[in-house]
N, C-alpha and C positions, 0 to 999 in steps of 0.2 A: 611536341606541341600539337593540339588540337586542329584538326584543320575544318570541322563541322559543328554545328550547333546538335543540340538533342532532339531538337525538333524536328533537322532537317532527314536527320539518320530514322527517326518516327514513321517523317514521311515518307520514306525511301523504303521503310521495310513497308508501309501499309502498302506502297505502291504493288511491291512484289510480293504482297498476296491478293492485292485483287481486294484492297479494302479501302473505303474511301478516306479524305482524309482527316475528318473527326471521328472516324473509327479508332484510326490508329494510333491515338491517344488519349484516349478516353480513359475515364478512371476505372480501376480495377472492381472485381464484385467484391462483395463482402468478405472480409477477415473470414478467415477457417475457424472453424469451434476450436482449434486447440490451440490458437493465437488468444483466444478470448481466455483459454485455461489456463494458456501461458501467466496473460496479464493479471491475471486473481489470483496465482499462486504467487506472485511476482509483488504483488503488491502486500500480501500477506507476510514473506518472508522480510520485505520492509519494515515493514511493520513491527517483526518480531526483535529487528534488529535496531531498531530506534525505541525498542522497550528494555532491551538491555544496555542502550546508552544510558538509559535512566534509570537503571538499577543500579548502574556503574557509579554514576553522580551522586545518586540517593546514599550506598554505602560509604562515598566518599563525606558526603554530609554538607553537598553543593545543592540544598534544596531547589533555590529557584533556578539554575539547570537545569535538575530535577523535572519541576513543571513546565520550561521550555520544553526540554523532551518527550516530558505527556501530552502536551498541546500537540507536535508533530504527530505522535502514535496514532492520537485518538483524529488527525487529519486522514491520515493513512488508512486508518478503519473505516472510517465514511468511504472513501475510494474503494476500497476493498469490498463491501457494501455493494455496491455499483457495480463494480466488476463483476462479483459471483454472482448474480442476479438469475444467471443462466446458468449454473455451472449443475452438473451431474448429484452433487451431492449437496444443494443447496439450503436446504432446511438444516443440515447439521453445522452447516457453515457459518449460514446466520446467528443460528441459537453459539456458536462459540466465538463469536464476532462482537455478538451482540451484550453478549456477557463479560466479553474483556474491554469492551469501550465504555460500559458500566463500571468498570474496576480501573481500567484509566483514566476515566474522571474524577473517582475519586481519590485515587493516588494524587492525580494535580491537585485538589484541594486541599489536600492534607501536605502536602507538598509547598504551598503558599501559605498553609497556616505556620507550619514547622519554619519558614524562612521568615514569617513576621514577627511570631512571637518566639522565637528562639529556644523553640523546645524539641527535643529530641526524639518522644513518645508520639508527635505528629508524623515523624520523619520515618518511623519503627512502623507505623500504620499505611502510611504510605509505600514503604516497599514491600510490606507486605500486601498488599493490592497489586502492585508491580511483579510482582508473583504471582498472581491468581492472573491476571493477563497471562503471562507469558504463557501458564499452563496452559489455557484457552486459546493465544494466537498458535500455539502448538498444537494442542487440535485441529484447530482451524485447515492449520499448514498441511497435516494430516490428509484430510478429505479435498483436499482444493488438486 
């Protein structure tokens, strides 16, 4: 059982270095550049992994699944967006980011069309888009 708070163990250790007591709790500096690398790669392989739930759906012929799962991705990519903003190979990131959130959009669309009007040749079009993503978040994944 605990016999102190986190606060009081804070103020015990700042004691014993000779730091006052809003020192000794004070928020940390800045994330390391490789926590920031961590998180764009992190978010990417998300990404990559919620594109192939929707390849999964789309060959099964669960269209609007399908476009749920696009809607997630192309969330993902926005984040991932954000994230790399900084990252070492950024330009390359972008441009295959940015090219797969253009091909999961329209995978969703085609993906809504194919669930409305009950055709199959939207559904063919759409995972083939879903494909052209993955290629792209694989790049992506690549350089991040």
């Amino acid at each position: 059982m605990r016999t102190s708070t986190g606060l009081i163990s804070t103020l015990v250790l700042g004691t014993a270095l000779g730091l006052p007591a809003t020192a000794a709790h004070a928020a940390p500096a800045e994330a390391p550049a490789s926590a920031a690398a961590a998180s764009c790669h992190g978010l990417i392989t998300h990404a990559y992994s919620l594109n192939n739930k929707a390849i999964s759906a789309s060959r099964a012929g669960s269209y609007q699944k399908a476009a749920k799962r696009n809607h997630a991705t192309e969330g993902k990519i926005v984040n991932a967006l954000a994230a790399c903003r900084h990252a070492r190979h950024r330009a390359e990131i972008r441009h295959a980011l940015d090219a797969a959130r253009n091909d999961i959009q329209g995978a969703e669309h085609q993906n809504k069309k194919a669930y409305i009007e009950h055709d199959r040749r939207y559904g063919r079009a759409a995972l083939n888009d879903e494909y052209d993503a993955q290629r792209r978040l694989r790049d992506a994944a690549h350089y991040s």
